[in-house]
N, CA, C and O atoms as a printed pandas DataFrame, in Angstrom:
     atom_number atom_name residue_name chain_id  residue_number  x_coord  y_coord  z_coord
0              1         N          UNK        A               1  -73.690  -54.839  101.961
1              2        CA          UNK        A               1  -73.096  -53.522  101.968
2              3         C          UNK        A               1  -71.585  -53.591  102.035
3              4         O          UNK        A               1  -70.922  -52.579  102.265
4              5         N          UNK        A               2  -71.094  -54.654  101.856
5              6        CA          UNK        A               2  -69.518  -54.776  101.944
6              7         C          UNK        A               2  -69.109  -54.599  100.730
7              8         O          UNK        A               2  -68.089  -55.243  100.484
8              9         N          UNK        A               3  -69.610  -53.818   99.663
9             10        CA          UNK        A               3  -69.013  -53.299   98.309
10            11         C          UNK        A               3  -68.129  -52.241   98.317
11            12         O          UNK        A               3  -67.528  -51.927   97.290
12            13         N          UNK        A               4  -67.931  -51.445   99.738
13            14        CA          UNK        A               4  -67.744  -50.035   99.508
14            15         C          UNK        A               4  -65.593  -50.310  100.116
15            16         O          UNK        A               4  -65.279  -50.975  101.103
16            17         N          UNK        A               5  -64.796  -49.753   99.392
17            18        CA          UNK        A               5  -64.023  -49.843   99.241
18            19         C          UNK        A               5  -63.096  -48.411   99.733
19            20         O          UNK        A               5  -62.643  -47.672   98.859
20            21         N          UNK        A               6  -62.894  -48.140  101.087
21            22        CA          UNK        A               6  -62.289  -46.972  101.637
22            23         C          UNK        A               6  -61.431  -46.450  100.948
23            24         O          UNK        A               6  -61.615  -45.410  100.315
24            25         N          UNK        A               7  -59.813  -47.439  100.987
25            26        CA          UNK        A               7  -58.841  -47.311  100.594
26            27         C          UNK        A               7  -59.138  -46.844   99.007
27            28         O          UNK        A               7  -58.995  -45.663   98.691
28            29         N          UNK        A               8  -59.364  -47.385   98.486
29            30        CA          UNK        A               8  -59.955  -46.755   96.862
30            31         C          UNK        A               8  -60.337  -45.531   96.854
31            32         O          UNK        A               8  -59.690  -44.681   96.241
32            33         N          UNK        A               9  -61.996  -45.100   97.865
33            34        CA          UNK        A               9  -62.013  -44.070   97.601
34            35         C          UNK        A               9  -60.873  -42.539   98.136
35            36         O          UNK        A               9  -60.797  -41.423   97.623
36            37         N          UNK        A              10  -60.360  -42.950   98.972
37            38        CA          UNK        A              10  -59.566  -42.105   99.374
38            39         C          UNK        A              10  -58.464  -42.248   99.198
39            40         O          UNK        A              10  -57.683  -41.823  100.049
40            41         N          UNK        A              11  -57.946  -42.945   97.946
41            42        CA          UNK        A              11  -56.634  -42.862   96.682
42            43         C          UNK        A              11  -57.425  -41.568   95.480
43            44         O          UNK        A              11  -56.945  -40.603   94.884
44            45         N          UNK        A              12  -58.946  -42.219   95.548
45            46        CA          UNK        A              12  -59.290  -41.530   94.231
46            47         C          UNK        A              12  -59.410  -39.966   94.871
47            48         O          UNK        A              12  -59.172  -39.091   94.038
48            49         N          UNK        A              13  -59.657  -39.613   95.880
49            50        CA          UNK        A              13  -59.942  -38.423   96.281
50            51         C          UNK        A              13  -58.570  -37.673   96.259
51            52         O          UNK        A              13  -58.521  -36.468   96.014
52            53         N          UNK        A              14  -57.404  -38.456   96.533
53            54        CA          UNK        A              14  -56.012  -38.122   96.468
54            55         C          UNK        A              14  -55.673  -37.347   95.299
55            56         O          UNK        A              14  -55.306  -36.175   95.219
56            57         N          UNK        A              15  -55.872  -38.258   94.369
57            58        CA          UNK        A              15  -55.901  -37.640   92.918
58            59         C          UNK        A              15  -56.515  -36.855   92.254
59            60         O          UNK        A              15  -56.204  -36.370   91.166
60            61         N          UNK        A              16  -57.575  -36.661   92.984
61            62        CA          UNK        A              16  -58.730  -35.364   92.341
62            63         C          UNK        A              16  -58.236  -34.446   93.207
63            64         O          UNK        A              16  -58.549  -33.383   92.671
64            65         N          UNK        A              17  -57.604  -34.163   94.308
65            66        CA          UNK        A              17  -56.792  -33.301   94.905
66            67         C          UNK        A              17  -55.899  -32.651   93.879
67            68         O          UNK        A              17  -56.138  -31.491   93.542
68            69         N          UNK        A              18  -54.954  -33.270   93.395
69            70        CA          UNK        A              18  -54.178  -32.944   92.286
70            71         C          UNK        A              18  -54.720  -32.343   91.138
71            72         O          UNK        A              18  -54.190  -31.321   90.705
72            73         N          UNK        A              19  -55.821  -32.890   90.516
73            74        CA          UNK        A              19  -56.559  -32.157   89.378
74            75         C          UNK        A              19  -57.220  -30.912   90.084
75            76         O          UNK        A              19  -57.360  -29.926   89.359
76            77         N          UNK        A              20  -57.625  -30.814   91.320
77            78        CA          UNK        A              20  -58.501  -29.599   91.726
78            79         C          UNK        A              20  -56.960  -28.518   91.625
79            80         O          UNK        A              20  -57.034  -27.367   91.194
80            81         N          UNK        A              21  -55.980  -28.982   91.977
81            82        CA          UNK        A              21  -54.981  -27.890   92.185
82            83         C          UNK        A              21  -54.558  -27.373   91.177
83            84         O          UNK        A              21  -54.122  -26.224   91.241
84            85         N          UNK        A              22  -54.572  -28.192   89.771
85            86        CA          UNK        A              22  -53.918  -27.992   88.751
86            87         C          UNK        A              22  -54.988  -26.745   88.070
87            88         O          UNK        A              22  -54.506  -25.938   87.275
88            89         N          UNK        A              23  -56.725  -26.658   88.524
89            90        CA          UNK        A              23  -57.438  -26.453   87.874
90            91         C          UNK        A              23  -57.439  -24.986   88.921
91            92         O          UNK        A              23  -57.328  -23.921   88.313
92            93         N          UNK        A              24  -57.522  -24.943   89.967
93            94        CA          UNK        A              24  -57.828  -23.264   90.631
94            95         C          UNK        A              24  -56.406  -22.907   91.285
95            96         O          UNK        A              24  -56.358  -22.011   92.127
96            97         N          UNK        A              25  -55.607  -23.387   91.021
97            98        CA          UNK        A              25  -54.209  -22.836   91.543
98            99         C          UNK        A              25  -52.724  -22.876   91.031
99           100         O          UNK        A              25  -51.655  -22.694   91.615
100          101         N          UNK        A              26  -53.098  -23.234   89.498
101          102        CA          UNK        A              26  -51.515  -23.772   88.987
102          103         C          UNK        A              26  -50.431  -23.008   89.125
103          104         O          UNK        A              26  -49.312  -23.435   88.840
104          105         N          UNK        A              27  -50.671  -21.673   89.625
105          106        CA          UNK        A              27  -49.177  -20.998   89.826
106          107         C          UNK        A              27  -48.778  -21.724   91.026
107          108         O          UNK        A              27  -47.672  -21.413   91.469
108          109         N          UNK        A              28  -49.503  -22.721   91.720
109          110        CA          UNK        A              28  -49.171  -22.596   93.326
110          111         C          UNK        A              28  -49.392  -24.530   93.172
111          112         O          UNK        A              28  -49.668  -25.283   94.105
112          113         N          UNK        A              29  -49.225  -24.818   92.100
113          114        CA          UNK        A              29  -49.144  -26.229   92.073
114          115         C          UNK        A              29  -48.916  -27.590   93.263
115          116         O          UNK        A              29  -49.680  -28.433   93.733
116          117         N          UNK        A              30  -47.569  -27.300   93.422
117          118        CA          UNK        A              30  -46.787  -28.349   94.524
118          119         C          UNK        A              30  -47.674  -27.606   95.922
119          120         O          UNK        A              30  -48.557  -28.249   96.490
120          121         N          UNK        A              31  -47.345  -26.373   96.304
121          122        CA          UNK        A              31  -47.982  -26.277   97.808
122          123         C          UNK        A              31  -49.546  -26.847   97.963
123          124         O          UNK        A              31  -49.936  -27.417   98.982
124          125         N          UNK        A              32  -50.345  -26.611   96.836
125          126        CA          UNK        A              32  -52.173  -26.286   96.831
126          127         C          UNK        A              32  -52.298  -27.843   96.904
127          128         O          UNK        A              32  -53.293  -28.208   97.529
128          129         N          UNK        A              33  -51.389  -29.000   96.327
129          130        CA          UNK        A              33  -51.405  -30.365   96.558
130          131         C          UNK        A              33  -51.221  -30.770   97.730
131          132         O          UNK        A              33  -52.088  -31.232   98.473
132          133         N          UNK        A              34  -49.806  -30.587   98.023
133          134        CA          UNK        A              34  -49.468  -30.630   99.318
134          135         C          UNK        A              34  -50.440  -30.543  100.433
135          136         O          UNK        A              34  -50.812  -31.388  101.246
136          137         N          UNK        A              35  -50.835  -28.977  100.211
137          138        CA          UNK        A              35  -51.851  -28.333  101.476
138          139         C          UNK        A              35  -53.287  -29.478  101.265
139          140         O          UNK        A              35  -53.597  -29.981  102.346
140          141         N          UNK        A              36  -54.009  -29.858  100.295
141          142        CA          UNK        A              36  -54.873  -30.650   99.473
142          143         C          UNK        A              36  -54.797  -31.867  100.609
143          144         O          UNK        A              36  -55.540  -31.861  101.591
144          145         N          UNK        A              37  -54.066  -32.643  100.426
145          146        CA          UNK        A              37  -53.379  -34.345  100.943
146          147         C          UNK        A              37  -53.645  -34.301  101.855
147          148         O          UNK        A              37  -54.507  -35.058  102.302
148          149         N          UNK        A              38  -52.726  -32.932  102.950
149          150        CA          UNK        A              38  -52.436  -33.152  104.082
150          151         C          UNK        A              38  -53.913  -32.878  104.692
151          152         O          UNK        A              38  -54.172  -33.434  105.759
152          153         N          UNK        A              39  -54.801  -32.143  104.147
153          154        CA          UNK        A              39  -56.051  -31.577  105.136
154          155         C          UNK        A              39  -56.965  -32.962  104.951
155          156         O          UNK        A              39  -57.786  -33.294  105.806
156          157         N          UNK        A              40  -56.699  -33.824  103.585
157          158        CA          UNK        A              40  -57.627  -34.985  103.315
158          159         C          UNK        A              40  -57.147  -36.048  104.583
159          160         O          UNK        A              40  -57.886  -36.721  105.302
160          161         N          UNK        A              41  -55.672  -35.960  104.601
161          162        CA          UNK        A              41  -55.125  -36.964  105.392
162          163         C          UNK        A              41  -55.261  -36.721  106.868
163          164         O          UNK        A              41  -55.181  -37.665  107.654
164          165         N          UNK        A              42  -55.430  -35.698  107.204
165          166        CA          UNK        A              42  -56.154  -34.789  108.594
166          167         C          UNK        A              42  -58.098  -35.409  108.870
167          168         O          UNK        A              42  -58.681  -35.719  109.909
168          169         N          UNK        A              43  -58.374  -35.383  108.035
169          170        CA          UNK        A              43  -59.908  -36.144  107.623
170          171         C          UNK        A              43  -59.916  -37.704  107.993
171          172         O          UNK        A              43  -60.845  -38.199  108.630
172          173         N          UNK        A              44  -58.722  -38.500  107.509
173          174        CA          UNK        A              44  -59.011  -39.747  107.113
174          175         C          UNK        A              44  -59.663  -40.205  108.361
175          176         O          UNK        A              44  -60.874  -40.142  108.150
176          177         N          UNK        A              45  -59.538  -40.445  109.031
177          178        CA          UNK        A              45  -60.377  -41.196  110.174
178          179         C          UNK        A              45  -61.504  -40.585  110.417
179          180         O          UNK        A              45  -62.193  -41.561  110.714
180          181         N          UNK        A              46  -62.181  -39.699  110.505
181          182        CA          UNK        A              46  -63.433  -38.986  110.207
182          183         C          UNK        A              46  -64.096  -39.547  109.173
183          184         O          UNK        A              46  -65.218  -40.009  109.378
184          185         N          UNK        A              47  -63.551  -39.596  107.981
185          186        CA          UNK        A              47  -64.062  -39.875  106.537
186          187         C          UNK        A              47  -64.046  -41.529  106.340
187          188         O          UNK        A              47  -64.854  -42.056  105.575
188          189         N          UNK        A              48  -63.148  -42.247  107.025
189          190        CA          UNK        A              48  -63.409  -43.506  107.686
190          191         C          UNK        A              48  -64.671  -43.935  107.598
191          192         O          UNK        A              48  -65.426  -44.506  106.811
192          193         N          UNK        A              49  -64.633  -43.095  109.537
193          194        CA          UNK        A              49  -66.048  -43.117  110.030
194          195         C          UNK        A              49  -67.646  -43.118  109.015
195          196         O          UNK        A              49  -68.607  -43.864  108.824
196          197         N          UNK        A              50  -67.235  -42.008  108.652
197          198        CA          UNK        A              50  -68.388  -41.927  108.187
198          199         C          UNK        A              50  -69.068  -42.001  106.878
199          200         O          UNK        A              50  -70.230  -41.795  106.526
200          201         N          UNK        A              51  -67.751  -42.437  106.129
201          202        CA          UNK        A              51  -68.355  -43.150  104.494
202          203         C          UNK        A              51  -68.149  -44.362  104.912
203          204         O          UNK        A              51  -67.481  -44.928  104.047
204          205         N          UNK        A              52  -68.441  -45.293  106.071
205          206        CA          UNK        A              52  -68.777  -46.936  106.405
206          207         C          UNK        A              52  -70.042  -46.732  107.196
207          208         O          UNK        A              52  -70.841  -47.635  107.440
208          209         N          UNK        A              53  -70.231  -44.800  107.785
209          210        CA          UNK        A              53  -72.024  -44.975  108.237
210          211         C          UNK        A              53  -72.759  -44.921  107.446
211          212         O          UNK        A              53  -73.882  -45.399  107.607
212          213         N          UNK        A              54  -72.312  -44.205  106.092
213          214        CA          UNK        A              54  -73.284  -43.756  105.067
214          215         C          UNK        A              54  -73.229  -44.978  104.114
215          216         O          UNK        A              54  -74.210  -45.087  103.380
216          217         N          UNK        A              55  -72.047  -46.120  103.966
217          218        CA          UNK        A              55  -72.639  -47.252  103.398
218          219         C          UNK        A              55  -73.363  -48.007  103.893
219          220         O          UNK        A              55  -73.962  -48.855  103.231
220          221         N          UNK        A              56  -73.484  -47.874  105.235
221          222        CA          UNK        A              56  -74.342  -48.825  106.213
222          223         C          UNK        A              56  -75.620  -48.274  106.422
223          224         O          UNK        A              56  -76.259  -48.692  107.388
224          225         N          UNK        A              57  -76.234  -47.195  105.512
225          226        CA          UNK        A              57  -77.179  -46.122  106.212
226          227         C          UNK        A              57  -77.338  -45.768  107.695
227          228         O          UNK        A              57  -78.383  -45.735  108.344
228          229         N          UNK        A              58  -76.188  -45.531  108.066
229          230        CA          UNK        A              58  -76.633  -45.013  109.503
230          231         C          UNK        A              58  -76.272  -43.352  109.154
231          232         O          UNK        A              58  -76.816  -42.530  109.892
232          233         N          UNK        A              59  -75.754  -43.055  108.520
233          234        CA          UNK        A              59  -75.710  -41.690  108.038
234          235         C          UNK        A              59  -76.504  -41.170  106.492
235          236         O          UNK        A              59  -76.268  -41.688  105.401
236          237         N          UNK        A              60  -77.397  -40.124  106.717
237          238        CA          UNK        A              60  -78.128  -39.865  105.181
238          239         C          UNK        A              60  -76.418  -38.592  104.794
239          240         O          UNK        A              60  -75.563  -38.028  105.477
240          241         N          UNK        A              61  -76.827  -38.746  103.040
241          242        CA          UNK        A              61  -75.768  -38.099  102.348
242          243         C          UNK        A              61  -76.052  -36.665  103.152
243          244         O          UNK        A              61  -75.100  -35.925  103.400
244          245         N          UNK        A              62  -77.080  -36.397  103.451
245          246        CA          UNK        A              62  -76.975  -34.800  103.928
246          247         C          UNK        A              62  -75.713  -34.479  105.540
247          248         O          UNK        A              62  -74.709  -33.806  105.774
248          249         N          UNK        A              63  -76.513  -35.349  106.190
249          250        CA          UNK        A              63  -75.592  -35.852  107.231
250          251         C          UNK        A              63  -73.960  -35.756  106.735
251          252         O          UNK        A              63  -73.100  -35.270  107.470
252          253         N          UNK        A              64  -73.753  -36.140  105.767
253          254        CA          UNK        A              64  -72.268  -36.608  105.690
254          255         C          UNK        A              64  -71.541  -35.484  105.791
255          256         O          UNK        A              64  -70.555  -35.089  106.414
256          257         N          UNK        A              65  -72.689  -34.885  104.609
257          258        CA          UNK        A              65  -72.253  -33.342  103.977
258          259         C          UNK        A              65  -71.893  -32.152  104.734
259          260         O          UNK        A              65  -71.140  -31.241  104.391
260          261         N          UNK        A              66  -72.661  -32.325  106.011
261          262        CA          UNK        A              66  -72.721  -31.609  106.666
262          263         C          UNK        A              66  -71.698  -31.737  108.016
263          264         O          UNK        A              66  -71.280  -30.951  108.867
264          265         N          UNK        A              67  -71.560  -32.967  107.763
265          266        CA          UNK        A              67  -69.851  -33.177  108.509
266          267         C          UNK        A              67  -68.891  -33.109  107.561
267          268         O          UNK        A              67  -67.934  -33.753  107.991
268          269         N          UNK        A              68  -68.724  -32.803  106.830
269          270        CA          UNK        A              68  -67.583  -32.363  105.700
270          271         C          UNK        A              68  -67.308  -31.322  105.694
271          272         O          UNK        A              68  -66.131  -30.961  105.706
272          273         N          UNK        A              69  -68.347  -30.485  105.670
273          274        CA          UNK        A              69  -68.329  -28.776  105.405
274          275         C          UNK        A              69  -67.933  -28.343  107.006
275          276         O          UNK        A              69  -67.371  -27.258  107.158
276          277         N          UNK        A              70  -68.145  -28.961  107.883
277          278        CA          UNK        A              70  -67.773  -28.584  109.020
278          279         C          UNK        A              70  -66.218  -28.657  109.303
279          280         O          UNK        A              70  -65.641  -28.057  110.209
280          281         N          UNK        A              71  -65.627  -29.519  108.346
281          282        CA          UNK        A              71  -64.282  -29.547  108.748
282          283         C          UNK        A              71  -63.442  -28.225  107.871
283          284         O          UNK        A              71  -62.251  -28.045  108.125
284          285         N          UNK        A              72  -64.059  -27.452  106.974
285          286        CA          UNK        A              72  -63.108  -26.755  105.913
286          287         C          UNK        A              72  -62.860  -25.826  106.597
287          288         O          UNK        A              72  -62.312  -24.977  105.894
288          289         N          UNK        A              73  -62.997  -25.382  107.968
289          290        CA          UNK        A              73  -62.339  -24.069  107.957
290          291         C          UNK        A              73  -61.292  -24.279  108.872
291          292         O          UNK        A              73  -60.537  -23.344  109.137
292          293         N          UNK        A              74  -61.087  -25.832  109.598
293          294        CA          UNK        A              74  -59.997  -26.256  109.980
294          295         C          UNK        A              74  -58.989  -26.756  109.071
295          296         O          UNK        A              74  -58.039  -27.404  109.508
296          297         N          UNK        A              75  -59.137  -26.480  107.721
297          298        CA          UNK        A              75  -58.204  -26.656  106.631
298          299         C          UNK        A              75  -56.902  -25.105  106.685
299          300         O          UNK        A              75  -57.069  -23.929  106.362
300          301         N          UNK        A              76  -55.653  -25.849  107.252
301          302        CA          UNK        A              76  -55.311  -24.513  106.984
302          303         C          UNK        A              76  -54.272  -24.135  105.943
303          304         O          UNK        A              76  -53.551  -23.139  105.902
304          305         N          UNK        A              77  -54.359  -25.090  105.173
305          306        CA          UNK        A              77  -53.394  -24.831  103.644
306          307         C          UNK        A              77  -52.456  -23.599  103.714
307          308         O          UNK        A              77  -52.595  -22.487  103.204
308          309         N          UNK        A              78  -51.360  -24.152  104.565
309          310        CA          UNK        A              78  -49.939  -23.445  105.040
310          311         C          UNK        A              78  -49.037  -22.888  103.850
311          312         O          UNK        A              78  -48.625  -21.749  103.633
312          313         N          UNK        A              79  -48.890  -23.959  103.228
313          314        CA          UNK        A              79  -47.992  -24.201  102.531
314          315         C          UNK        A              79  -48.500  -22.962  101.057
315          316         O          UNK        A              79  -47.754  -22.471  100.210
316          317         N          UNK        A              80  -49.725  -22.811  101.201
317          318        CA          UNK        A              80  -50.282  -22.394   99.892
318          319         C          UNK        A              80  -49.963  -20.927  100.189
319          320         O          UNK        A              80  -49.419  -20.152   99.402
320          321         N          UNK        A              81  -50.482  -20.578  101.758
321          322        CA          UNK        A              81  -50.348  -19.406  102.241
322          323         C          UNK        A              81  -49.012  -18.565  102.272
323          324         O          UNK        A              81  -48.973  -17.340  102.148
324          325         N          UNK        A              82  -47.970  -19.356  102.447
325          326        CA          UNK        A              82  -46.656  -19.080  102.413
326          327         C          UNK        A              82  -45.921  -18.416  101.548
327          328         O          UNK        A              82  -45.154  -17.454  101.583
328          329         N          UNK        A              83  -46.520  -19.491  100.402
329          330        CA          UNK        A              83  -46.419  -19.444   99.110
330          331         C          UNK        A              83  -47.002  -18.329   98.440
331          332         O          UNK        A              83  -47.016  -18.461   97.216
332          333         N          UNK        A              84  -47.504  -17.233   98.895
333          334        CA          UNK        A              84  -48.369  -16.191   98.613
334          335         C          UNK        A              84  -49.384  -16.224   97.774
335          336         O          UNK        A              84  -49.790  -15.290   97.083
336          337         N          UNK        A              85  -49.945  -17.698   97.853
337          338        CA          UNK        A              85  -51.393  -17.346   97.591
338          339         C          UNK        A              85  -52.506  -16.433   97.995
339          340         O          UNK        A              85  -52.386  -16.109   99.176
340          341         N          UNK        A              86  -53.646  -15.861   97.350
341          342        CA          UNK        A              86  -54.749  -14.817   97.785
342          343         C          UNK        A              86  -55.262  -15.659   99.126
343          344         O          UNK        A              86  -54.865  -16.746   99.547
344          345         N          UNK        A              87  -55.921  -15.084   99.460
345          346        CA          UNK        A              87  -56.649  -16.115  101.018
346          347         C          UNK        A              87  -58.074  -16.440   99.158
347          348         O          UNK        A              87  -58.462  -17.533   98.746
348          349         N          UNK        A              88  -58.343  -15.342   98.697
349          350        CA          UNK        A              88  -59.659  -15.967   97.769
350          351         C          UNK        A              88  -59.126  -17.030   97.221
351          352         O          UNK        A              88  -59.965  -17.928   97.158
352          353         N          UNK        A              89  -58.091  -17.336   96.790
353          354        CA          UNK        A              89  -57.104  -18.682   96.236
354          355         C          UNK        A              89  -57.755  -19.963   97.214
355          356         O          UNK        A              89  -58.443  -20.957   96.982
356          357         N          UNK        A              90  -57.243  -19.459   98.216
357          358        CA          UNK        A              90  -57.065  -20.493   99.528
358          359         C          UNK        A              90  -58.272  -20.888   99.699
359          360         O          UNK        A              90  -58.396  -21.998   99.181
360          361         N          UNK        A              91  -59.479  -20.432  100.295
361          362        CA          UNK        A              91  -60.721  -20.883  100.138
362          363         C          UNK        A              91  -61.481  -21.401   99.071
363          364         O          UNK        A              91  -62.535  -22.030   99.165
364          365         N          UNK        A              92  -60.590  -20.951   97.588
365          366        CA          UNK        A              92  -61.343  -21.519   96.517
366          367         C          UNK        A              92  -61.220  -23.423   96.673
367          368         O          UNK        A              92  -62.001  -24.372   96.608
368          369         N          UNK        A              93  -59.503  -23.173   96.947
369          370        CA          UNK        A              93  -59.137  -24.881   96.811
370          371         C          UNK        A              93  -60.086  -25.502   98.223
371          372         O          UNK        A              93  -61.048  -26.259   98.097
372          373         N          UNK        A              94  -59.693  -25.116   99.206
373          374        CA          UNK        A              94  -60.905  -25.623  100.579
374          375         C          UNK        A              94  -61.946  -25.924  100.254
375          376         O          UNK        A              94  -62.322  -27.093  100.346
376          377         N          UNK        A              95  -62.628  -25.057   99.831
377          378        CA          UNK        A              95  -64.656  -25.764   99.148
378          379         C          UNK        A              95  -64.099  -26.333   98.176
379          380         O          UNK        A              95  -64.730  -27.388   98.102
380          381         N          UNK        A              96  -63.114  -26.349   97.141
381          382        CA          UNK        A              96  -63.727  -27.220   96.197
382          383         C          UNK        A              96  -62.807  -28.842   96.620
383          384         O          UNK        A              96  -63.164  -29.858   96.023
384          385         N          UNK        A              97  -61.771  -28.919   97.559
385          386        CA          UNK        A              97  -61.725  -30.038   98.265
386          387         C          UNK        A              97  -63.141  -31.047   99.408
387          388         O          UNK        A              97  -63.511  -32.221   99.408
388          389         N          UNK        A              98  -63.469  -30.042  100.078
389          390        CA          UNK        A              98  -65.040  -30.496  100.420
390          391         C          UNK        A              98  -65.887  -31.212   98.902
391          392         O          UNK        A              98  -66.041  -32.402   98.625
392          393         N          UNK        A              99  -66.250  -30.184   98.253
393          394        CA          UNK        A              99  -66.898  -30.313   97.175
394          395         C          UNK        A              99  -66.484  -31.656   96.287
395          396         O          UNK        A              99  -67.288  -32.138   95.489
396          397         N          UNK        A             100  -65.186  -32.207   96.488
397          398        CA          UNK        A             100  -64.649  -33.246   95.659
398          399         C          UNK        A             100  -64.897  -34.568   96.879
399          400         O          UNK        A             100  -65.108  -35.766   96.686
400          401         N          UNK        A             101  -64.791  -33.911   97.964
401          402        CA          UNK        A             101  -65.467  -35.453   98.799
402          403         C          UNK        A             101  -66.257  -35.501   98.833
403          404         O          UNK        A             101  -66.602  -36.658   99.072
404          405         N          UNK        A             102  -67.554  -34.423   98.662
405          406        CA          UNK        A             102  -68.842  -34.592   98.882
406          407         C          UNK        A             102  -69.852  -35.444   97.226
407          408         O          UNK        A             102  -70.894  -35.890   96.746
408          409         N          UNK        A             103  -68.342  -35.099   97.068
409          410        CA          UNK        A             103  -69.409  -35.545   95.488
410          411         C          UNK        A             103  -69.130  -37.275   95.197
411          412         O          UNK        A             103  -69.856  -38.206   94.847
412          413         N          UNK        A             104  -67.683  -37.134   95.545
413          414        CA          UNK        A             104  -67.147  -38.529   95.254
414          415         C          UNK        A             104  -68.099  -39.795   96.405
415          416         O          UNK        A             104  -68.206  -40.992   96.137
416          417         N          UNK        A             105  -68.643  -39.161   97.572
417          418        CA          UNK        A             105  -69.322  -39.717   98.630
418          419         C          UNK        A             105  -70.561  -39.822   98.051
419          420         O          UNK        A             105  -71.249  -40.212   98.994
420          421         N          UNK        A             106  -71.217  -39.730   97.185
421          422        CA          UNK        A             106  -72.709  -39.224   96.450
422          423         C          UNK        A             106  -72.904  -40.853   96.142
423          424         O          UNK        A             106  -73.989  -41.406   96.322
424          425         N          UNK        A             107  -71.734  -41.546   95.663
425          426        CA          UNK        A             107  -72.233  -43.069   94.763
426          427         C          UNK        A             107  -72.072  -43.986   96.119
427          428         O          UNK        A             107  -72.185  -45.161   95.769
428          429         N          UNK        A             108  -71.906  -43.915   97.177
429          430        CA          UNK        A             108  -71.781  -44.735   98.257
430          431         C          UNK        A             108  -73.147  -44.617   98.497
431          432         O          UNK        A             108  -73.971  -43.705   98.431
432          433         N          UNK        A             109  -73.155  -46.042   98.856
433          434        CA          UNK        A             109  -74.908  -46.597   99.609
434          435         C          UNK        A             109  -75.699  -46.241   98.477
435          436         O          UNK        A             109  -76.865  -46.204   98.870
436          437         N          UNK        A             110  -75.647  -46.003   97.444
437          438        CA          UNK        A             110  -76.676  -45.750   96.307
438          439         C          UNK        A             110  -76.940  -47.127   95.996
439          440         O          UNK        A             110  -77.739  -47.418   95.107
């Protein structure tokens, strides 16, 4: 089980941050990234944790999922808000940041 590569996945999640922003927020580009990073980088030791339980099966994908979704409403994408994004803006990028770790977490331990 020593295939699974943290640092990788949470470069690649970095960058799908960027494409999620470009895709539900481009008037609000730089903040929706920004806000993006910082809530992933708020995660990292959580997401640590627990994409090395779920390569180790000590965590099932539902499990994971369900600690993921628990963190989005402590996402508080400041910068986006400031920036006068809709709050419907703001929650769009939040789930679909969950939604981009939960998915990218799908090929671990498979």
């Amino acid at each position: 089980m020593g295939g699974f590569n943290f640092d990788q996945f949470f470069d690649d999640l970095k960058t799908g941050i960027t494409d999620l922003a470009k895709n539900d927020v481009p008037e609000f580009l730089r903040e929706a990234t920004d806000d993006g990073k910082e809530f992933l980088g708020s995660m990292r030791n959580d997401l640590l944790d627990w994409t090395q339980q779920l390569a180790d099966g000590q965590l099932s994908k539902d499990e994971f999922e369900f600690l993921v979704k628990g963190r989005k409403d402590l996402a508080k994408m400041e910068a986006l808000t400031q920036a006068g994004a809709t709050v419907v803006k703001v929650n769009q990028l939040k789930s679909s940041v969950v939604s981009l770790i939960i998915d990218s977490a799908r090929q671990i331990g498979s």
